[in-house]
N, CA, C and O of each residue as an XYZ file, in Angstrom:
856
protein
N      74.996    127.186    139.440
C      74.148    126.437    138.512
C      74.976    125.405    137.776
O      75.980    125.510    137.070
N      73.967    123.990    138.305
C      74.924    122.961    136.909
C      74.371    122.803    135.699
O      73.220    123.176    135.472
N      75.066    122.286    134.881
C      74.054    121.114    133.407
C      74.166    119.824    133.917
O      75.063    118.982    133.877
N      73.079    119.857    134.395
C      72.911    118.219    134.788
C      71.987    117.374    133.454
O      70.975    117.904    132.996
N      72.493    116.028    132.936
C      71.635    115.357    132.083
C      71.044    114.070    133.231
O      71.641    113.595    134.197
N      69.713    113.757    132.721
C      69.038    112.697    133.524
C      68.805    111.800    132.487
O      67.966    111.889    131.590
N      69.694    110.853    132.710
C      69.424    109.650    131.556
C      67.932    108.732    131.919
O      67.860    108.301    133.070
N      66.966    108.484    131.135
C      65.563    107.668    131.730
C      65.250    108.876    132.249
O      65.374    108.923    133.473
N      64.772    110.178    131.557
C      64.310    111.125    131.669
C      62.606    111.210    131.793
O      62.004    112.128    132.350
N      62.031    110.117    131.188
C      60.627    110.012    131.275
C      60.135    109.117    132.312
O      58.911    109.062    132.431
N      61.044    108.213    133.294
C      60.468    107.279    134.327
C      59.905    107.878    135.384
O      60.378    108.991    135.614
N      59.105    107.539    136.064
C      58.669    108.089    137.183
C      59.721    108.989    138.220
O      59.434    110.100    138.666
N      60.722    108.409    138.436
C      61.400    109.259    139.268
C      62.476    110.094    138.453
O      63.309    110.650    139.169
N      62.599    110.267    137.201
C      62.986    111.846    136.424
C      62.267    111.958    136.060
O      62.470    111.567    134.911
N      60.726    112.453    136.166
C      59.785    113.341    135.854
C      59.796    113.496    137.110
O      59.436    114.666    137.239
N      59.994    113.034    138.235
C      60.091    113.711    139.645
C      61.175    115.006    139.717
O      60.910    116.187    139.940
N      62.345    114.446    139.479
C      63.881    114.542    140.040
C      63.801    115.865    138.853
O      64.310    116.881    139.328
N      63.317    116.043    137.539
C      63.675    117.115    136.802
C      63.193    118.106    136.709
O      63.745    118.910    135.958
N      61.605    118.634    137.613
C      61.318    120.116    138.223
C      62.234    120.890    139.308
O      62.501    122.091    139.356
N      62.785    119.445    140.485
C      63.342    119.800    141.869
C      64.492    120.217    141.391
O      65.031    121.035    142.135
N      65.267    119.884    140.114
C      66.466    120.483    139.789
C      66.330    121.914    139.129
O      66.955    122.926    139.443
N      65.410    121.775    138.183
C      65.182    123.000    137.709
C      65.135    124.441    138.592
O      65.906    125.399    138.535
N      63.650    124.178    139.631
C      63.662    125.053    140.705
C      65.145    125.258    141.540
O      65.451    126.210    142.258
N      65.742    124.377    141.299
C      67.494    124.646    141.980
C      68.489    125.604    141.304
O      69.607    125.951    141.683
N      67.638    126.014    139.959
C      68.315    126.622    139.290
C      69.188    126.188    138.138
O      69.654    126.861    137.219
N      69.309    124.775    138.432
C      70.557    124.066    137.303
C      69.595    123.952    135.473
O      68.400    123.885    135.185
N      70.436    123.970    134.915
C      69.880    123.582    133.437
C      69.939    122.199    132.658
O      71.039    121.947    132.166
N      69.283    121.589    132.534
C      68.397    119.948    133.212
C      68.025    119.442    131.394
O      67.119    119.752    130.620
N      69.151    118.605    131.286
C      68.690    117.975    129.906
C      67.663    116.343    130.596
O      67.755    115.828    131.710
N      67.055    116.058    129.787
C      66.333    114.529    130.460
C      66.487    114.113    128.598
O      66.305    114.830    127.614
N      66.788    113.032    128.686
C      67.512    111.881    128.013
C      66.069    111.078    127.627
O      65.495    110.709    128.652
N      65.472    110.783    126.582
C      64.651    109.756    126.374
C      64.078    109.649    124.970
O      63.945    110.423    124.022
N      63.708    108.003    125.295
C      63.498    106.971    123.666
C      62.716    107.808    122.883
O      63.234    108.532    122.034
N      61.287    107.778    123.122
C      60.132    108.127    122.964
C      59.865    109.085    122.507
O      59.376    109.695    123.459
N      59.823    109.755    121.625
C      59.601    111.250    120.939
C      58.330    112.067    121.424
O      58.156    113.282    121.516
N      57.449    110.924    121.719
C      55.998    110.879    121.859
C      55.904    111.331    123.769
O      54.896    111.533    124.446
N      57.435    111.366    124.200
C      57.217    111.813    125.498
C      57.549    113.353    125.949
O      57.311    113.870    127.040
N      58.268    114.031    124.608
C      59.006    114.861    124.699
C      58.009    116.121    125.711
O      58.298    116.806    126.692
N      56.810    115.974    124.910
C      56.048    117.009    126.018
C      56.060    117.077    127.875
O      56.238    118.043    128.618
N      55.807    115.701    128.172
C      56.350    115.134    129.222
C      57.030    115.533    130.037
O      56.857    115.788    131.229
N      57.930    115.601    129.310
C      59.324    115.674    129.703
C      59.554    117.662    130.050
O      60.045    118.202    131.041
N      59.006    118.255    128.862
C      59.487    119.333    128.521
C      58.550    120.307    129.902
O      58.900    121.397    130.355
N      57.381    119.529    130.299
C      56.396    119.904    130.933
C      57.179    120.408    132.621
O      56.710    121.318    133.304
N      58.265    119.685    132.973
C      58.838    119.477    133.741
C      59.663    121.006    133.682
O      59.243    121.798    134.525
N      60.393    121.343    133.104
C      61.106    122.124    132.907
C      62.519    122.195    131.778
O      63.171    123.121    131.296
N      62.559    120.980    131.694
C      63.566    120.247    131.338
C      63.747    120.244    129.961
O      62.746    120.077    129.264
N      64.993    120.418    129.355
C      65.269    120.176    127.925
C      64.852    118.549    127.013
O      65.562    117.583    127.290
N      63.789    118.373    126.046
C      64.012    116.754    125.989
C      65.295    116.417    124.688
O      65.475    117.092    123.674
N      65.843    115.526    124.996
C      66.557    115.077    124.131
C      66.612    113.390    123.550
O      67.231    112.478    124.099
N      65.952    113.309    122.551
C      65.234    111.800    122.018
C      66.862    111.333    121.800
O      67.675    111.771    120.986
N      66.974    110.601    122.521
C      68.263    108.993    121.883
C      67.891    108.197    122.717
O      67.539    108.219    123.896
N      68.083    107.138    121.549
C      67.736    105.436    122.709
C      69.881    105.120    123.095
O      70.814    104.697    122.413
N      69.784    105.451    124.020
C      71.131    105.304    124.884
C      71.360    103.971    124.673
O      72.542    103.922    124.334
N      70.668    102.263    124.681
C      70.753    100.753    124.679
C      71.487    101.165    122.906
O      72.651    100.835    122.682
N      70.906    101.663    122.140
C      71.273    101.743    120.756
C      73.004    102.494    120.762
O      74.002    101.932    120.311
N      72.974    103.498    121.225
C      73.956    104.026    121.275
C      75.490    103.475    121.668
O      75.547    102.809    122.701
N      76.727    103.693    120.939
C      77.623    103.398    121.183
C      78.299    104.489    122.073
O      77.711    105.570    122.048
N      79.311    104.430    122.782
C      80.237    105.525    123.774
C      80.158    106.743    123.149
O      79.727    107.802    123.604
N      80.799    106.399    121.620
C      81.232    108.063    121.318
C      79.596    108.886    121.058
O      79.478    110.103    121.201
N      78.573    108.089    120.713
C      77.418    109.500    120.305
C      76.977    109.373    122.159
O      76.106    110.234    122.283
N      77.148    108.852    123.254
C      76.503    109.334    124.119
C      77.121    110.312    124.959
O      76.606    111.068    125.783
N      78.874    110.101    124.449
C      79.636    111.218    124.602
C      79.216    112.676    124.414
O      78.990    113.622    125.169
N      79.206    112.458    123.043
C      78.093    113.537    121.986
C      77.455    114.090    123.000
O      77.671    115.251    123.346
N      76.555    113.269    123.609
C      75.037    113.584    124.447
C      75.571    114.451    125.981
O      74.811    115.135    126.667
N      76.840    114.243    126.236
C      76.951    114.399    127.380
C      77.821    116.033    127.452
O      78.143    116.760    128.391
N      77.960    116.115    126.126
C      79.363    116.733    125.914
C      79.496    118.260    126.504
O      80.553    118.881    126.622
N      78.238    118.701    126.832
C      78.304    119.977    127.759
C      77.634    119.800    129.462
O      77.218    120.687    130.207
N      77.711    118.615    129.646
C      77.063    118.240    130.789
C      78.460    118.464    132.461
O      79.625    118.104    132.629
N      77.547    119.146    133.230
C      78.497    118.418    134.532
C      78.314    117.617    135.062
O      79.346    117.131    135.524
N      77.155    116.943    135.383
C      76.816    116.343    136.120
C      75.820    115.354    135.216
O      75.266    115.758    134.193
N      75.641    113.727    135.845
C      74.525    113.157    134.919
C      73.844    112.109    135.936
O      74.339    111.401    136.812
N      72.814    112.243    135.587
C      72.302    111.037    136.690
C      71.980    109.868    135.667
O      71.934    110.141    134.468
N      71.705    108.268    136.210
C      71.411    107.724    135.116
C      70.276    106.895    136.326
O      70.565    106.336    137.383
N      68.987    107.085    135.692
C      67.834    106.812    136.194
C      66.602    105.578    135.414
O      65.486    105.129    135.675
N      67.757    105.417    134.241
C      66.783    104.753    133.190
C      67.020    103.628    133.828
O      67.756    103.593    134.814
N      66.054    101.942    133.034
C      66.449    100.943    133.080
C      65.218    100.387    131.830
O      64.333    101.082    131.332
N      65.505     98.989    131.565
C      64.679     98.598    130.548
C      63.246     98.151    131.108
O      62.292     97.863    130.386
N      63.246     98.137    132.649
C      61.632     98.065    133.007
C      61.267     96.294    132.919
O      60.141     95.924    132.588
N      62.048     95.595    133.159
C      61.667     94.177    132.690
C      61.631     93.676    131.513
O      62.082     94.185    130.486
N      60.906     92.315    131.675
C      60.922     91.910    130.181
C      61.847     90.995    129.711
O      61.863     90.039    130.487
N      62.836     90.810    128.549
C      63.077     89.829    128.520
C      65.045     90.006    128.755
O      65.700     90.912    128.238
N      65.624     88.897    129.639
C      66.880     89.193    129.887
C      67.603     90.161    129.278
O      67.892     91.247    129.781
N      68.010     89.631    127.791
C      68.634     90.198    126.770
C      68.490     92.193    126.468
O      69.241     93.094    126.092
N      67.300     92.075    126.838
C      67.150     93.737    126.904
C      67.505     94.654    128.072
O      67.863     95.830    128.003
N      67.248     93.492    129.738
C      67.541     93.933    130.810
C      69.326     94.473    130.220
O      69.656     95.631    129.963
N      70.258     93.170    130.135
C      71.358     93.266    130.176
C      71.943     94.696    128.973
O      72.872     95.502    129.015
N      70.980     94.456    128.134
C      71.739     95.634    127.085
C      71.414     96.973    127.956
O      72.237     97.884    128.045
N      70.504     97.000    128.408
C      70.438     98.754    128.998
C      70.815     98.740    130.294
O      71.539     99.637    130.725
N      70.402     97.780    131.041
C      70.721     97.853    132.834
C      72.504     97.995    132.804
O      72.982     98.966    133.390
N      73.273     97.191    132.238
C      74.011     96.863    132.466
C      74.750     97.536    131.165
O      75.508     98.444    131.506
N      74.696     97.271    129.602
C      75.671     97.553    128.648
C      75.294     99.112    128.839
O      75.900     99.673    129.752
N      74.418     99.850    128.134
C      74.177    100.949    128.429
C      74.818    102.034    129.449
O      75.486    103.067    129.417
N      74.324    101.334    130.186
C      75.205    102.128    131.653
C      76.074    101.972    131.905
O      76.302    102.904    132.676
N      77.230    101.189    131.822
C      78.360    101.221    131.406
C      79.109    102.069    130.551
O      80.071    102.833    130.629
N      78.087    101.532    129.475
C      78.770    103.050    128.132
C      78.497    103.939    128.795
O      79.474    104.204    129.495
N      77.416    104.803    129.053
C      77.500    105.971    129.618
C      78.571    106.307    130.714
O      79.141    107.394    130.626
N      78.814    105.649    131.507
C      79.963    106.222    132.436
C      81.294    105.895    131.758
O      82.073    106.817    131.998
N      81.722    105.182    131.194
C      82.468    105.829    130.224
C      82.663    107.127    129.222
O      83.639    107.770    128.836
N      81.405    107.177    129.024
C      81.144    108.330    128.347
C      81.258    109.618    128.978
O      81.533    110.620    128.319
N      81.006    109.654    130.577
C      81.180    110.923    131.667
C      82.422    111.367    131.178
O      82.656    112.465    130.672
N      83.480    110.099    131.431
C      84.475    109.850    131.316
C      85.282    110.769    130.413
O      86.025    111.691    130.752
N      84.884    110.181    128.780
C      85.068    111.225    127.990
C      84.730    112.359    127.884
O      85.669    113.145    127.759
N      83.221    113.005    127.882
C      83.040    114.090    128.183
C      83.163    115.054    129.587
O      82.365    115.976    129.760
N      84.009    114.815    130.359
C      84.630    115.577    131.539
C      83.041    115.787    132.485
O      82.774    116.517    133.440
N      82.401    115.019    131.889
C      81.192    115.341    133.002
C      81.615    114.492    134.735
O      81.312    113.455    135.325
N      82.235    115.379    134.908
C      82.417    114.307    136.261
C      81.348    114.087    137.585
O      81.400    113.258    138.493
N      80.611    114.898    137.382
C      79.346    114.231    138.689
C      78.220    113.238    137.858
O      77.362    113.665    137.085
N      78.466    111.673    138.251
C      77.622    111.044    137.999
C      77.204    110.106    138.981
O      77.932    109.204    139.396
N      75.746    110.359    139.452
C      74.869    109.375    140.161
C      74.228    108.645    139.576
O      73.658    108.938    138.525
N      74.172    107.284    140.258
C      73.545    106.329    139.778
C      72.595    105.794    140.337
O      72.746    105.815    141.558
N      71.421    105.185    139.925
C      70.172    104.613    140.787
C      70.059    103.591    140.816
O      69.449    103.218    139.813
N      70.394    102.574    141.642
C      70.533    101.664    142.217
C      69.410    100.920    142.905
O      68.273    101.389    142.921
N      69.773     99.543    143.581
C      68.227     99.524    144.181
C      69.334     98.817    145.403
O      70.532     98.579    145.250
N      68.450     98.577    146.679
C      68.898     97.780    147.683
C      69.092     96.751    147.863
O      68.209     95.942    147.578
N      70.444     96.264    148.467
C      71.075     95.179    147.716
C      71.860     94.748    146.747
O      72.131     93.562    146.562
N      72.296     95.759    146.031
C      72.370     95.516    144.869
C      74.575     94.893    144.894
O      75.225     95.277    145.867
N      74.782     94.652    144.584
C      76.117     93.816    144.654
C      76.457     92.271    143.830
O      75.691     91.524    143.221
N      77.975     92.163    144.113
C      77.645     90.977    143.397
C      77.248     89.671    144.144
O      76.841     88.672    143.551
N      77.396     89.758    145.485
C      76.815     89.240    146.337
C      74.984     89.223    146.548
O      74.250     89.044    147.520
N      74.811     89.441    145.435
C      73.164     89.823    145.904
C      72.372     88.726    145.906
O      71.175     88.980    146.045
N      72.733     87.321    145.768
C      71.745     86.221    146.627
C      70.576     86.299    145.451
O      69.429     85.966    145.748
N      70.830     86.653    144.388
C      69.452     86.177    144.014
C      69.196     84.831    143.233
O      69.802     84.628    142.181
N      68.667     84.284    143.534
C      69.008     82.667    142.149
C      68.679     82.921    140.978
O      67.817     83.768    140.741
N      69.413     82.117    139.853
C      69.469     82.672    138.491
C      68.256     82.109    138.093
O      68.318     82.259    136.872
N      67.190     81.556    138.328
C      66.019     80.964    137.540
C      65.045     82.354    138.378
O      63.833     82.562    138.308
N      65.750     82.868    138.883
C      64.295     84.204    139.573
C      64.737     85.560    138.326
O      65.796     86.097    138.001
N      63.061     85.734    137.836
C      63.475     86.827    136.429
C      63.703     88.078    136.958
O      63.918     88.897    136.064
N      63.752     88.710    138.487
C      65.322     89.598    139.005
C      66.759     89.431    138.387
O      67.446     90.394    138.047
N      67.098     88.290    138.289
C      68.227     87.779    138.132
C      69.109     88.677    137.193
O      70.210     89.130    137.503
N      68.346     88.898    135.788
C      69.217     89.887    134.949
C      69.594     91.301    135.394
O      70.564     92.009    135.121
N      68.504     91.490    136.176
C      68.443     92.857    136.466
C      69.605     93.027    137.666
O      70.217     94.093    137.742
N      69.896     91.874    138.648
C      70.668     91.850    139.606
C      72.284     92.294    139.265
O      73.104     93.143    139.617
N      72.151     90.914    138.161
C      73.680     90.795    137.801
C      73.928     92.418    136.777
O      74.928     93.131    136.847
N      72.883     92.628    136.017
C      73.149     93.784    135.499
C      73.706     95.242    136.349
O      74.637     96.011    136.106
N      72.615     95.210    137.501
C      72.818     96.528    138.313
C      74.993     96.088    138.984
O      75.903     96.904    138.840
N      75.149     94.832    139.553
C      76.064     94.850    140.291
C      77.185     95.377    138.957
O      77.904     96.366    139.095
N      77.174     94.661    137.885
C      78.070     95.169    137.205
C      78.443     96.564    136.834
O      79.562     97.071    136.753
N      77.124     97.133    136.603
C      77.146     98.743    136.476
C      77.925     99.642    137.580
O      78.786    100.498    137.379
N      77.297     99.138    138.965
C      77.913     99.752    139.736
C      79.163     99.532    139.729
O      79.778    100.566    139.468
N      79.811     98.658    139.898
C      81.168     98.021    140.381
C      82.345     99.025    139.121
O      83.331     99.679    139.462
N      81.927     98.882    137.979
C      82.333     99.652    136.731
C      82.236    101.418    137.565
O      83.237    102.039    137.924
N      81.136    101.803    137.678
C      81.470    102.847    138.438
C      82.290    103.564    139.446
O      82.745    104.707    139.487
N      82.353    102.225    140.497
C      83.189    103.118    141.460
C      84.665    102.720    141.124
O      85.467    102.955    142.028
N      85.234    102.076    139.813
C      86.247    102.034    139.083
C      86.583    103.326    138.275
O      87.804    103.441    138.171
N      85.931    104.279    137.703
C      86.204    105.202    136.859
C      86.493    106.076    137.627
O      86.195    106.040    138.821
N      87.185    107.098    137.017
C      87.894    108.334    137.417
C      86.212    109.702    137.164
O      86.038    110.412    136.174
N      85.438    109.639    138.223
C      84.601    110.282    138.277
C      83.977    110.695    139.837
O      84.123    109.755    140.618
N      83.392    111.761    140.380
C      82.627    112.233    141.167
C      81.614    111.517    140.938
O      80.761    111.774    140.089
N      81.626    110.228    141.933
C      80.193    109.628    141.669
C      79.382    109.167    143.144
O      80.018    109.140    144.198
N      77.547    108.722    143.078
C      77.693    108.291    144.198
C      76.173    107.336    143.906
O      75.124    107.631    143.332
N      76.612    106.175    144.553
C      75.241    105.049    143.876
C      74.162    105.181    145.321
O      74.276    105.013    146.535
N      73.225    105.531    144.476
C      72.053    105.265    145.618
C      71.031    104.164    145.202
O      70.521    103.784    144.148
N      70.961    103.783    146.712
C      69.965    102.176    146.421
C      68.953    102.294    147.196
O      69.055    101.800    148.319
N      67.986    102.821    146.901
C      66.320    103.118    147.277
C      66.127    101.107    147.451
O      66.585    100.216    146.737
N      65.283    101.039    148.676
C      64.355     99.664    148.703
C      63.161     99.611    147.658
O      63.088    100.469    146.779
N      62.633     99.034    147.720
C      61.012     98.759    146.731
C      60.793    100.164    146.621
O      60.965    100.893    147.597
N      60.359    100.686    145.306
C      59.435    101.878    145.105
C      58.133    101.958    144.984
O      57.307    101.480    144.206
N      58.097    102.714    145.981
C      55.989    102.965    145.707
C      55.665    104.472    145.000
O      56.492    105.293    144.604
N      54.221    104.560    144.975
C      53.956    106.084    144.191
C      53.109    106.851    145.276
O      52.048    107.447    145.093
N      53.910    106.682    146.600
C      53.467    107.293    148.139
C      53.853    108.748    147.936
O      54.903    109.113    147.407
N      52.933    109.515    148.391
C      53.192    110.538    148.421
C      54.890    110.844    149.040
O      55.498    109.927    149.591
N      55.651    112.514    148.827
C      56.752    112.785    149.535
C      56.701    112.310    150.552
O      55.669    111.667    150.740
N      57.761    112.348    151.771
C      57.983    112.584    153.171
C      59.059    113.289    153.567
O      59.232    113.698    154.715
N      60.026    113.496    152.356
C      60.861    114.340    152.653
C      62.210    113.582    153.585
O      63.438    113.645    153.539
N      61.343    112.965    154.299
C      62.115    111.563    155.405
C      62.467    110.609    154.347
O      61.864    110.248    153.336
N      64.007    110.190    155.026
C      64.453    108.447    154.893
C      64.553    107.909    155.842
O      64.072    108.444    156.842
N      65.161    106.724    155.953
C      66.446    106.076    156.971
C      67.695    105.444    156.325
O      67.626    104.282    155.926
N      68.552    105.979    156.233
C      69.894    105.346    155.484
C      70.455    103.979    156.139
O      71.158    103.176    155.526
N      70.049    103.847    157.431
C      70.695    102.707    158.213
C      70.206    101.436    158.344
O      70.579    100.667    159.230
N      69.262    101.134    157.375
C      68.531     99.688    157.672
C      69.937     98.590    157.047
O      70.897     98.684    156.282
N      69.287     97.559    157.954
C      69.850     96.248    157.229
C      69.219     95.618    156.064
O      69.765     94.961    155.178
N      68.060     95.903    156.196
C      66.849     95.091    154.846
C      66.247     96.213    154.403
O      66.358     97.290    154.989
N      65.540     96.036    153.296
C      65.282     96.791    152.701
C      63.177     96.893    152.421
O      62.503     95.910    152.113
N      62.739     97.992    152.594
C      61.369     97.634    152.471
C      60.979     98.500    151.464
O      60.764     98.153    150.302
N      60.856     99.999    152.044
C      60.280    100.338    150.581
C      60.397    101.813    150.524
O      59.656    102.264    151.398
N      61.148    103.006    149.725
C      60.500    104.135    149.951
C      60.111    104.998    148.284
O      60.612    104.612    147.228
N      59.008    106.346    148.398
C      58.235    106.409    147.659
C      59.513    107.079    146.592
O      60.534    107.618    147.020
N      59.132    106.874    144.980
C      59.950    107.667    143.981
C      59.818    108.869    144.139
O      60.525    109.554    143.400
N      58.927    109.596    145.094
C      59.352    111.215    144.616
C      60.230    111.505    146.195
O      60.569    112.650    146.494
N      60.462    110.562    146.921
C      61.642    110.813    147.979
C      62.977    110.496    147.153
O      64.013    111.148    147.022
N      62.557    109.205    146.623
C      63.842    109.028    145.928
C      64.368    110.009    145.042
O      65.584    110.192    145.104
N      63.733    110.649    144.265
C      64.105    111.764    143.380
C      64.514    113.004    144.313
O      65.241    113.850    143.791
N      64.114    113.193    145.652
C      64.696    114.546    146.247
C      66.053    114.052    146.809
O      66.941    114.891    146.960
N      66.370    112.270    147.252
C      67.829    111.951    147.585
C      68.303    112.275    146.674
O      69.217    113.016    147.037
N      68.290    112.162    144.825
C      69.174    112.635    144.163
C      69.550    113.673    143.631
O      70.571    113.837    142.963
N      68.403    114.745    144.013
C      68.496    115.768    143.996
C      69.569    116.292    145.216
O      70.572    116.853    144.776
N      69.505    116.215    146.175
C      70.219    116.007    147.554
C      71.636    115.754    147.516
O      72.562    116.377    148.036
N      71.624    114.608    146.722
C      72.700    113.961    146.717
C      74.025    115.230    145.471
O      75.220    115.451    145.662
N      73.366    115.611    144.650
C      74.135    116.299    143.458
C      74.233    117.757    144.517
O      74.994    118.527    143.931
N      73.899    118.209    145.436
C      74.110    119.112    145.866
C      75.066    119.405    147.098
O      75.343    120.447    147.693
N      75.441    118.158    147.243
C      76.269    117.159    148.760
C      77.201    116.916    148.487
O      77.131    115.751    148.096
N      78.764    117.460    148.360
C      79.874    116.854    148.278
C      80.577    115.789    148.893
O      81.674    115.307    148.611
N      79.599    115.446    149.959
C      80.151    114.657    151.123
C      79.865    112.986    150.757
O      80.362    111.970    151.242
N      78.746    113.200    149.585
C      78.173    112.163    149.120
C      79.177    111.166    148.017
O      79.013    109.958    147.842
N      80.059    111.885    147.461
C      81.071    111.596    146.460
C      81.630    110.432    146.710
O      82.191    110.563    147.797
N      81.777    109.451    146.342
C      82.508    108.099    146.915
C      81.786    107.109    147.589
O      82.157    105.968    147.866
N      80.348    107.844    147.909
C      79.929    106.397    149.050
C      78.324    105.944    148.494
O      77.329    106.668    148.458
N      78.420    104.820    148.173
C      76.823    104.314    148.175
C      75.656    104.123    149.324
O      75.806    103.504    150.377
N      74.530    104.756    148.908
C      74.067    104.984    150.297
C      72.785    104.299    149.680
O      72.438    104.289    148.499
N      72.278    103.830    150.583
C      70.805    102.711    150.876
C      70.093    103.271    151.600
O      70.473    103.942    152.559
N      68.768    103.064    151.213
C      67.774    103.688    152.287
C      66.090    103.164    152.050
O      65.709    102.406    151.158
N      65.236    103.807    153.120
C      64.021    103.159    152.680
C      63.752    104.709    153.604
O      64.437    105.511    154.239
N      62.190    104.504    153.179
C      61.693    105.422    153.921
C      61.788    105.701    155.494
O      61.556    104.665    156.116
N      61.967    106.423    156.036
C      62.356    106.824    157.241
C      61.635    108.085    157.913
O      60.563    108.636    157.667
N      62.640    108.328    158.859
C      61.866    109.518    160.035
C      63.172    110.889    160.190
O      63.018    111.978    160.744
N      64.488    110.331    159.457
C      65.868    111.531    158.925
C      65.174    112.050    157.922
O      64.504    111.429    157.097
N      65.403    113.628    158.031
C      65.064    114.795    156.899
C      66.717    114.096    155.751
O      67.900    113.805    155.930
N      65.586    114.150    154.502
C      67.309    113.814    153.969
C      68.416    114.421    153.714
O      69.462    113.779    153.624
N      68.382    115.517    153.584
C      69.628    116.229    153.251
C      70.889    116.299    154.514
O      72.038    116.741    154.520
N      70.035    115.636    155.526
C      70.855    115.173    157.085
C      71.052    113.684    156.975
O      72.144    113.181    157.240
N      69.920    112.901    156.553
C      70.794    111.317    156.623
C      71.779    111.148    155.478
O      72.670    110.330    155.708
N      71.809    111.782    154.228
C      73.207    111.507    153.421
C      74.200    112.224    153.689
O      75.251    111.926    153.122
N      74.186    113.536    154.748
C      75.411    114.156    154.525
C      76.406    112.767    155.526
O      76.020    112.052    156.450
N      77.361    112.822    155.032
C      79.055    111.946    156.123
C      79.084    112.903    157.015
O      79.919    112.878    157.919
């Protein structure tokens, strides 16, 4: 059994991702703004714990992390206007893996989308753009730290039922549903093999716990 924390504990895919852990047995904090979600959240199985993480500096998310092994970070600011993308997509998540850092939580996954790099081609007048440059930075900061980590980059998300199926091997990216995505990261925290490598995927016809293992 781990303590896994799910940062963006109330988004669609950690209200997915935080029963499938529970039933795994691990003890499952979910991370979120909203006080008003705590039921939500709690409905799941899951411990809620109200902090706005964008507000937060290193040392209180340290605080937050400080009995954790493992953390996924699933949040993002959801659109809207640059300045907010960049404080949570990008500042936020940053602090937090620093924060693993400090608090010895060393398994941290990150949710990513496809494509995501600093190479990612998107033009700066397209309102992706923050979110682009935000995600590449986050990641890149990641696979820099001294942590058990592993970035997964789901294509477009839909609210398609499971399939249980991916495909890790596309070149482009189309689309697969958030409650697959939530069993890759469920998958993924249970996969040592996963540690070090960013994996991409869209929906597919591989059972997943076979297309991420190396």
């Amino acid at each position: 059994m781990a303590t896994i924390t799910i940062i963006g504990g109330h988004g669609k895919v950690g209200l997915l991702l935080a029963p499938l852990l529970v039933d795994a047995g691990h003890q499952v904090t979910s991370v979120i703004r909203n006080p008003d979600h705590r039921d939500d959240v709690e409905r799941t199985g899951a411990t809620a714990l109200v902090a706005d993480v964008a507000a937060s500096d290193t040392d209180a998310i340290t605080e937050l992390l400080a009995d954790s092994d493992a953390v996924v970070w699933s949040a993002g600011a959801g659109g809207g206007s640059p300045e907010r993308t960049y404080a949570v997509d990008r500042d936020a998540a940053i602090r937090s893996i620093d924060a693993a850092v400090a608090a010895e939580a060393r398994r941290y996954v990150m949710v990513s989308y496809f494509g995501s790099g600093p190479d990612h081609g998107v033009d700066p007048s397209d309102d992706f753009f923050a979110y682009a440059e935000s995600k590449a930075a986050a990641d890149e900061h990641l696979r820099g730290a001294d942590l058990d980590w592993t970035i997964l980059a789901p294509s477009a998300l839909t609210l398609d039922d499971p399939t249980g199926r991916i495909d890790p091997g596309a070149d482009k990216g189309t689309s697969v549903s958030r409650a697959d995505v939530a069993a890759v990261i469920a998958a993924a925290l249970a996969d040592p093999t996963t540690i070090g490598r960013t994996i991409s995927f869209n929906s597919g016809d591989q059972p997943i716990a076979e297309a991420i293992r190396a």
